[in-house]
N, C-alpha and C positions, 0 to 999 in steps of 0.2 A: 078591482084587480088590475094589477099592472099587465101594459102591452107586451105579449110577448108572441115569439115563433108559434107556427103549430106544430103539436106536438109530435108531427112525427118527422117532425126536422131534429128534435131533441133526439127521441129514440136512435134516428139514423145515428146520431153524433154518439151516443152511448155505446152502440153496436162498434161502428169503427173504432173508438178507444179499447173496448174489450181487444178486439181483433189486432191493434197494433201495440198492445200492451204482451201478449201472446206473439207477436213477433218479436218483441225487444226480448223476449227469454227471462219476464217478467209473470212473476203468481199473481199480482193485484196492481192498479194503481188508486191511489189515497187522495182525492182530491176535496180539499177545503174549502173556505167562502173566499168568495172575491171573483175578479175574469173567468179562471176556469169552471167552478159550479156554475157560473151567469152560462154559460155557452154549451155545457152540457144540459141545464136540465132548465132556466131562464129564470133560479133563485135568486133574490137579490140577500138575501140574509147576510146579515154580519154579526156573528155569534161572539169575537171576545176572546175571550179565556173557556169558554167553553167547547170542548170539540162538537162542530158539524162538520160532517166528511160524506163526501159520496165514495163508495168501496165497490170500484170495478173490478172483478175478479177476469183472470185469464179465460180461466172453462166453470164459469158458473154465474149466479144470477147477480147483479148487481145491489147493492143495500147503501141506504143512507143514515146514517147514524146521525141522532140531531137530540142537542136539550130540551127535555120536555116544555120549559117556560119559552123557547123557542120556534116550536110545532108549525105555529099560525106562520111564520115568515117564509118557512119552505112552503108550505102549505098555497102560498100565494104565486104556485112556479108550475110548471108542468109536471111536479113529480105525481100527481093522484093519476094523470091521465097514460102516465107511462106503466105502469104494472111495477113499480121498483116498493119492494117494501121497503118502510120504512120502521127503523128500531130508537125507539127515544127511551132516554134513561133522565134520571132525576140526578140532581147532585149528591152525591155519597156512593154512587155505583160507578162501575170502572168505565167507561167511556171504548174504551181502547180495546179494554178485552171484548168491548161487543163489536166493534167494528172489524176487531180480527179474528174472531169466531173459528171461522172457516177454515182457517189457516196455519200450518202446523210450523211448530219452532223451524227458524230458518229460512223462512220463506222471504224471494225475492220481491219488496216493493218499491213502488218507487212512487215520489209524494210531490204535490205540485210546487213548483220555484218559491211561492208565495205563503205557503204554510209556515205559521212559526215555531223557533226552534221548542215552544212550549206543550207543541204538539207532535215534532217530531223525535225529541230527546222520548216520551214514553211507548210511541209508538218502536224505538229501535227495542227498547228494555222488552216488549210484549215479542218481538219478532226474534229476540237477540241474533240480529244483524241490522247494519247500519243502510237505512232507505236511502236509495238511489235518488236520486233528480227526475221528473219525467219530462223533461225541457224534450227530447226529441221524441215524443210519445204529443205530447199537449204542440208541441211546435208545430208536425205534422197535420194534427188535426185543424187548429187556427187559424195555419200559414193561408190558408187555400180556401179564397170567401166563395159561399155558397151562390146563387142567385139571389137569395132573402137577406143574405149582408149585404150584397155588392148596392143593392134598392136601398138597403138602408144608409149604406156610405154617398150614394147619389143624395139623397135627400141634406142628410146633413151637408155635403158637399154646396148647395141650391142655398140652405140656411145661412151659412155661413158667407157666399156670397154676399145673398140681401144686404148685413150689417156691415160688411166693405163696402159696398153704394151707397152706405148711407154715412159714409167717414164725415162728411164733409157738413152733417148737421154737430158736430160731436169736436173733430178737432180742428182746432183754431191757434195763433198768435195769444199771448196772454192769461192761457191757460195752464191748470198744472197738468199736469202726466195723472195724477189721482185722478181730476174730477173729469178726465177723456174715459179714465177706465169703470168709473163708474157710469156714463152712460152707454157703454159701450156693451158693459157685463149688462144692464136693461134691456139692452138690444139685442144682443146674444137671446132673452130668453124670448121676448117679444115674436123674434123671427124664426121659432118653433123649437130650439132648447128645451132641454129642460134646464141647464143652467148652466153657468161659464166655469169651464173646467181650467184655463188660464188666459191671462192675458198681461199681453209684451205690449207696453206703450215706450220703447227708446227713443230718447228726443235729443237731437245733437251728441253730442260725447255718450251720453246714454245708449243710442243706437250702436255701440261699439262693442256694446257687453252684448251676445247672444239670449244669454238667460236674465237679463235685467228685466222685472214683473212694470213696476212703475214705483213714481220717488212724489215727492211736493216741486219737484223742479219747476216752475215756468216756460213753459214750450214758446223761443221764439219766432220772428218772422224768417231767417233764415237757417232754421235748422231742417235738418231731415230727420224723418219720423220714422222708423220703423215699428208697424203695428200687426204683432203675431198672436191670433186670437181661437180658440175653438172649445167645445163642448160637447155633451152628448144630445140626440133624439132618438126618442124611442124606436126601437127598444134597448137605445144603448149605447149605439154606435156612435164613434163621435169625429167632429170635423177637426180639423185644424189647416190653415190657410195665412201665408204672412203676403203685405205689400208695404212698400214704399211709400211716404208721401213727403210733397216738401209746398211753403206756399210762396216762392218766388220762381225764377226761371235761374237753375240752377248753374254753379262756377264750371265752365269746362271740364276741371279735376274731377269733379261730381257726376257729369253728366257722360265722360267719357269711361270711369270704373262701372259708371250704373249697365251702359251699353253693352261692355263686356260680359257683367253679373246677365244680365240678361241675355243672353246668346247664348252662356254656358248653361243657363237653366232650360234654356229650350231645346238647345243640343241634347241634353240628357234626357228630357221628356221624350221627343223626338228617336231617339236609341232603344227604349225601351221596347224589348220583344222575348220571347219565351226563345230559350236556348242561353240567353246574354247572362250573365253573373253578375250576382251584385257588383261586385268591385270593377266591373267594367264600364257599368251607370256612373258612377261614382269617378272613376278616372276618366269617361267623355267631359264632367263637369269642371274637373281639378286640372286639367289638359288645357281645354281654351283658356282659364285666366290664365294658366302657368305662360302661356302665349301673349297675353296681357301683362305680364310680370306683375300679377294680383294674386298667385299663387299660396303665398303666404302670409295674404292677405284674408283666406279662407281656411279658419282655424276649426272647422266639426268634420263631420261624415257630409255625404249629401242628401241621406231620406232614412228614416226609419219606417215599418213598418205600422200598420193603424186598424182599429177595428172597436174592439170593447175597453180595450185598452190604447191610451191616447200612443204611447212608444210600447210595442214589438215586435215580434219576426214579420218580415226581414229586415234588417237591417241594410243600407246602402251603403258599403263601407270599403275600405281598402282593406283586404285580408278576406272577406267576405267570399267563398267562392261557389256558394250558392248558385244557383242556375234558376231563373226564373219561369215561374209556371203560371197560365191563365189562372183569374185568383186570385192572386197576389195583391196587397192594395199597399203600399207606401208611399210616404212623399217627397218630393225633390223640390231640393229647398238649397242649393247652393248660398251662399252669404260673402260680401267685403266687411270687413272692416277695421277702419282707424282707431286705433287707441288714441281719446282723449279729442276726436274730432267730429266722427259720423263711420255709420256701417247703414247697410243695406243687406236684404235679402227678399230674395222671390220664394214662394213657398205654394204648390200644388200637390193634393192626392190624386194619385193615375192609378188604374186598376191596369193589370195586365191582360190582354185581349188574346186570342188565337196570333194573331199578325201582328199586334205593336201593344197600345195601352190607350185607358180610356179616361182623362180627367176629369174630373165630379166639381175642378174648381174652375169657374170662366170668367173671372174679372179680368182686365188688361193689367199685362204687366207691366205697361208702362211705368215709369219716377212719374207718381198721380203729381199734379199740380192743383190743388185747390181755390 
C-alpha cells in the first residue's frame, strides 16, 4: 500500500469541500484523477477514458464513481476508511448518470481544472447545464498546507538539498548537459524521491533559456550552469530548488549581475509575511534589479505556488493580489538572463509563517565555484 495521510486528514479535507462548495452556491463538486482526488481522498488512480470521479454533493453524502476493472486503484487510498460509498459500473452502463443520481436537471456543478473535456462534454448533457470551474473551491482548499504537507514539503525540501551538495560529483568541464542530467535524476531518487519530476541543466548560452530541460552540448570550463531540479516524496509532495554554478572565478559582468540576482532573491524571501500580496513579493524582486538595470533582464513571475503539484496557487506574480496567509508554500525564484550568453537563477520554497516565512531549502546561494 502506498504512503499516505491519516485518514482523517482526508475526511477533514472532504468535509471543508462539501462546505465550501455550499458557499460557492454550488449542488455538487466533480472531482476526477489526478492532484485533486490525490488530496482529497490520497488515490493515486489514473483511469483514462474511463470516468473516476469523487461526487461531493453540497447537503449530502459524498460517492465516488469508479470503473469496475479499476476498483483495486482507489482501493489503495483512504476511501474504505472514510465511510464514502463507492458505485463502480462495468463499461456499457452510463457512468454519468450514476455519478449524478442525486441530482436533478439543472443542477449547479462545478468540475475540477484538470478533468477532461471527455468527461466534462457528458457530464453538461446529463445536468444540461454547462459545469463551472471549481478553481476557487479546490484553490481554497490546497492553497493553505496543513501541518502533514508543510512536514512533507520540509522533507523534500532536505532531499533536494542533498543532491545540490553533491553537484560537484556530477558536473564538470567536458561533459554533456545529458550525462550531468542523468546522474543527477540517480540522485534525485537515491536521496529519498521517488523520482525526478524535471530537470534544468543550462550550460552557457543554455542557461539563457528558463525552461531549457538539457541538449548533447558539452559543458565548458568557463560556462555557467544553471541547474533546476525537483521531484516528488512521499506521500507526494514535491521539491523544486535551482543554483548557479560555474568552474572558474567568474568575469566581473558575471559576478556583478549574479550579486544583484542574489539580493533581489533575498529581499523577496526576506518580505514575505501574512497580509503582503503576491505581487508585492514579486515587485520586492523586480525593483532591486530594475535598480541594477537587470530589470529586463528578468523575463518570468517570481514563485509559483508547490505542493502535489509541482506549479500552483499561488502564484507570485504581477496582477496577483492575493494576500498571503500562514500555509502558503511557494518559491522565489528570481532569474538574469542573456540571450545567446549565460542566465542565472536562485530558486527557494518558503512556507509562510504567522510573522514572515520558512525555507525548506538551505544550500548557499552563493555563484557555487567548483
Amino acid at each position: 500500500m502506498a504512503y499516505r495521510f491519516p485518514s482523517d486528514v482526508y475526511r477533514t479535507r472532504i468535509d471543508r469541500a462539501a462546505a465550501l462548495t455550499a458557499d460557492a452556491g454550488l449542488d455538487a463538486l466533480i472531482v476526477s484523477t489526478g492532484p485533486d482526488l490525490r488530496y482529497l481522498t490520497g488515490s493515486r488512480a489514473n483511469t483514462f477514458e474511463r470516468l473516476t470521479a469523487l461526487v461531493i454533493p453540497a447537503a449530502a453524502s459524498p460517492r465516488l464513481v469508479v470503473a469496475r476493472l479499476e476498483l483495486a486503484s482507489v482501493r489503495d487510498s483512504a476511501i474504505d476508511d472514510l465511510g464514502i460509498e463507492v458505485a463502480a459500473w462495468v463499461d456499457g452502463e452510463d457512468p454519468y448518470g450514476l455519478a449524478l443520481a442525486d441530482l436533478a436537471s439543472g443542477a449547479k456543478v462545478a468540475v475540477c481544472d484538470t478533468m477532461p473535456a471527455l468527461h466534462v462534454v457528458p457530464i453538461a448533457d446529463h445536468t444540461k447545464a454547462t459545469p463551472a470551474l471549481a478553481t476557487d473551491v479546490l484553490r481554497e482548499l490546497r492553497m493553505i498546507k496543513d501541518d502533514s504537507e508543510i512536514a512533507a514539503l520540509r522533507e523534500a525540501g532536505a532531499a533536494i538539498d542533498r543532491v545540490h551538495a553533491r553537484m560537484g560529483e556530477f558536473l564538470a568541464p567536458g561533459r554533456t548537459e545529458r550525462e550531468v542530467a542523468d546522474d543527477i535524476r540517480a540522485a534525485i531518487v537515491e536521496e529519498g524521491h521517488t523520482g525526478a519530476e524535471f530537470i534544468i541543466v543550462g550550460s552557457g548560452p543554455h542557461g539563457a533559456d528558463p525552461h531549457h530541460e538539457f541538449s548533447d552540448r558539452t559543458i565548458e570550463r568557463d560556462d555557467v550552469v544553471v541547474i533546476d531540479i525537483g521531484g516528488p516524496v512521499e506521500p507526494g509532495y514535491n521539491s523544486d530548488s535551482t543554483r548557479t554554478y560555474c568552474f572558474t572565478t567568474p568575469p566581473a559582468k558575471v559576478a556583478d549581475a549574479y550579486a544583484a540576482l542574489q539580493a533581489a532573491q533575498q529581499a523577496a524571501v526576506s518580505a514575505v509575511k501574512p497580509g503582503l500580496t503576491a505581487e508585492q513579493v514579486d515587485a520586492v524582486a523586480r525593483d532591486l534589479l530594475r535598480e541594477h538595470d537587470l530589470a529586463d533582464r528578468f523575463i518570468h513571475r517570481t514563485g509559483h505556488g508547490i505542493g502535489l503539484s509541482v506549479h500552483e496557487e499561488p502564484y507570485i506574480v504581477a496582477g496577483n493580489s492575493i494576500e498571503l496567509r500562514p500555509g502558503m508554500a511557494f518559491s522565489i525564484e528570481p532569474g538574469v538572463y542573456f540571450d545567446g550568453d549565460w542566465g542565472a537563477r536562485i530558486e527557494d520554497i518558503v512556507v509562510v509563517t504567522d510573522d514572515g516565512c520558512e525555507s525548506v531549502n538551505n544550500q548557499p546561494h552563493d555563484l557555487v565555484v567548483l
